[in-house]
N, C-alpha and C positions, 0 to 999 in steps of 0.2 A: 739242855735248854731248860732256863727254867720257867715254869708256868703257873696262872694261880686261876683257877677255872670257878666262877661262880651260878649257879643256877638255883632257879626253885621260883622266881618271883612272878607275877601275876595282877592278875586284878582281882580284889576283894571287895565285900562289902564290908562297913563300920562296926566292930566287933567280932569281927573274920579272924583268920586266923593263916599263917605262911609259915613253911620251912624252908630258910636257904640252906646253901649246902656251898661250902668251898672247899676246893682239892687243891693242895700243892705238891708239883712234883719238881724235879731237878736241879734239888740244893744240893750246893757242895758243903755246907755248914749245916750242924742242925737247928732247926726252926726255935725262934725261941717264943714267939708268941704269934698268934692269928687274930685278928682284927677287924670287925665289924665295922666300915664307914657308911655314913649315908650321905649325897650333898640332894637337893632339891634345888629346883631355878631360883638363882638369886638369891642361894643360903649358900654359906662356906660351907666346906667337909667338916663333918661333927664326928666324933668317937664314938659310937653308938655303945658297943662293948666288946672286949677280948678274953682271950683268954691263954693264960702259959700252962702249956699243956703238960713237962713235968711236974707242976704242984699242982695242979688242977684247981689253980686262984681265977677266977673269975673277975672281971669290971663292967659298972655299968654305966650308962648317961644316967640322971636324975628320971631324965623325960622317958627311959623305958623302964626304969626299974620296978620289976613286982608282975611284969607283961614280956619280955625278953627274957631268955634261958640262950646260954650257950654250955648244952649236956658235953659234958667230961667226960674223958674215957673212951674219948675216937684219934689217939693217936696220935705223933706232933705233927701231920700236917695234913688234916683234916677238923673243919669246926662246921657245926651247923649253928645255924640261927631261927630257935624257935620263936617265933612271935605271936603272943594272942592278944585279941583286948583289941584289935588294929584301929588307931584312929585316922580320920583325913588328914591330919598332919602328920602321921606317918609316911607320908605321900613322897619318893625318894629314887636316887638309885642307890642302890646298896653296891659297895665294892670292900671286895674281901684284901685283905693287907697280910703276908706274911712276913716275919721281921726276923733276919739271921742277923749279920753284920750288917745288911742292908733290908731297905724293905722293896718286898715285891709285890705290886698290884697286877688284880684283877683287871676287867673289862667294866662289872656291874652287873648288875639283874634287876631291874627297873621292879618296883612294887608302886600299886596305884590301892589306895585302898577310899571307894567312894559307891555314893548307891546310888 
């Protein structure tokens, strides 16, 4: 069965800081890249950042670049998502995406980041 488990999210204040954490397990193919989504009420799903984890290429949105990290070197089916710098418009749920032949989502992990 396959599964893609997100956690880590929370309430923050502006300037805060979170680590998500997403697990996949039960591919029959291997993972080719892990995917950071966020959507907010009333925003489409945005590509926050991924990353392919044999080259250890990273991406990012414009709006987190230089504040988002997704550290290399945890495997193809595991990505965390380090975020600092957190602004009110980072305010989301984040759902994790792993992408073989198909893609497989997460549940989310709600982040609120407000003071």
């Amino acid at each position: 069965e396959v599964k893609v488990v997100e956690s880590g999210g929370g309430l923050v204040h502006p300037g805060g800081s979170l680590r998500l954490s997403c697990e996949a397990s039960g591919f029959s193919n291997s993972v080719l890249s892990m995917n950071w989504f966020r959507q907010a009420p009333g925003k489409e799903r945005e590509l926050v950042a991924r990353i392919f984890p044999v080259s250890g290429t990273t991406n990012y949105a414009d709006s987190v670049k230089g504040r988002f990290t997704i550290p290399r070197g945890n495997g193809r089916n595991t990505a965390y998502l380090e975020m600092n710098n957190l602004k009110p418009e980072d305010t989301a749920m984040y759902i994790c995406c792993a992408r073989t032949t198909n893609a497989s989502w997460g549940q989310g992990t709600q982040v609120t980041v407000s003071s």
